[in-house]
N, C-alpha and C positions, 0 to 999 in steps of 0.2 A: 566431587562436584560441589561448589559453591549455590548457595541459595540466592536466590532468583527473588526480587525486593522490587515489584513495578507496581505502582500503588494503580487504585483501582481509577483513576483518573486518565490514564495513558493507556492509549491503546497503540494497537503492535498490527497495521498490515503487513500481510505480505503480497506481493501482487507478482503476474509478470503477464505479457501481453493478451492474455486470455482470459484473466481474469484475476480477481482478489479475493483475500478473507481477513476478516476483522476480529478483532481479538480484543482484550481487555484485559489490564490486571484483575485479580478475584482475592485474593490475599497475598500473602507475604510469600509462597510458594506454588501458585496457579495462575494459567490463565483462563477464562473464560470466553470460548468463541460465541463475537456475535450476527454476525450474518456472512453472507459469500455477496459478492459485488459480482455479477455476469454482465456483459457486454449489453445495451438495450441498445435497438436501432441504433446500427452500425452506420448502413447507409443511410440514417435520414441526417445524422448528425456530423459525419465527415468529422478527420482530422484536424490539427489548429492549423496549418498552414497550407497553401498548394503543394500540392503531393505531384513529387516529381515524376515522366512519364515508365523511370524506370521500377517503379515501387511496386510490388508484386501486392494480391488483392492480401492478403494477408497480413504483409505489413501494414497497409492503409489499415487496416481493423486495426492491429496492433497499436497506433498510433489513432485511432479512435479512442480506444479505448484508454490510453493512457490518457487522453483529454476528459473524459468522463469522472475516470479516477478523480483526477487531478481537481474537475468541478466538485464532486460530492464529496472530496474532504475539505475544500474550501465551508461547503455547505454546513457539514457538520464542527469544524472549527469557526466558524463564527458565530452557531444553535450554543457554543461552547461544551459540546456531547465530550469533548476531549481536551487534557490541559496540556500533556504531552505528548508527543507520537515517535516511535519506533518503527523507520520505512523501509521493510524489505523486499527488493524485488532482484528482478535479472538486470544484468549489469546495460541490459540495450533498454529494457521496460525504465530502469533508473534512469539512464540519458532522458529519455522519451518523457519522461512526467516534470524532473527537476523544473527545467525551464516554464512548465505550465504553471507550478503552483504559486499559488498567491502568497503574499507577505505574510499574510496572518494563519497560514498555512506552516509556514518555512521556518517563522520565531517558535513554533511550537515541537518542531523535530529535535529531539534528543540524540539519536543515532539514525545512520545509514548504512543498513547492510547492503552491499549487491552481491545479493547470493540469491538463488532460486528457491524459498520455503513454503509455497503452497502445498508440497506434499505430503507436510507437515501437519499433524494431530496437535491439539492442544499440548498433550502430555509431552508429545515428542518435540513441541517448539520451546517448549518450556525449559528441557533438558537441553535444547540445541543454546537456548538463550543464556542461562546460567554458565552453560560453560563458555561461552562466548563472550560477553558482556561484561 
């Protein structure tokens, strides 16, 4: 296993349409989870575009939520809470957000997994990261 070098500047989501969690480097071999992103009013906030009639309600969250995402790391990348980011989700949550995020969002992505890691423990993302990375 190689070690795992994400300075404490970069944080590492992983998301997929259900939800996200946030991570941070902590040293030279950890990371440090910092909160879970959960869906907030689904319905009061609708997805970014008109949602076609065939879109089951699920996606339409799905696709809520990715706009939400998509808003509160814009939020927290221009607070500057993060210098770089590591964005892992499911390869549909990835389609689903790319196009939302903002510029000053996008210059600050270092990698993109699409892979599915919220079941992932710190420890266990950690190990997943180093050997991947």
């Amino acid at each position: 296993m190689s070690k795992l070098n994400i300075s404490p500047g970069t944080w590492i989501v992983t998301a997929t349409g259900s939800g996200a969690s946030v991570y941070r480097g902590r040293n030279q071999a950890n990371l440090q989870k910092l909160n879970d992103w959960d869906p907030k009013d689904l319905n009061d906030d609708g997805p970014a575009n008109k949602t076609p009639p065939e879109m089951s309600g699920r996606e339409i969250d799905e696709a809520t939520f990715s706009k939400q995402l998509a808003e509160r790391l814009y939020q927290h990348a221009h607070s500057g809470d993060f210098d770089k980011l590591i964005l892992a989700a499911d390869p549909n949550t990835l389609g689903e957000i790319r196009p939302l995020l903002h510029q000053e969002v996008t210059q600050k992505i270092e990698r993109e997994i699409d892979k599915t890691l919220t079941d992932l423990n710190a420890a266990e993302l950690t190990e997943y990261l180093s050997n991947n990375l």
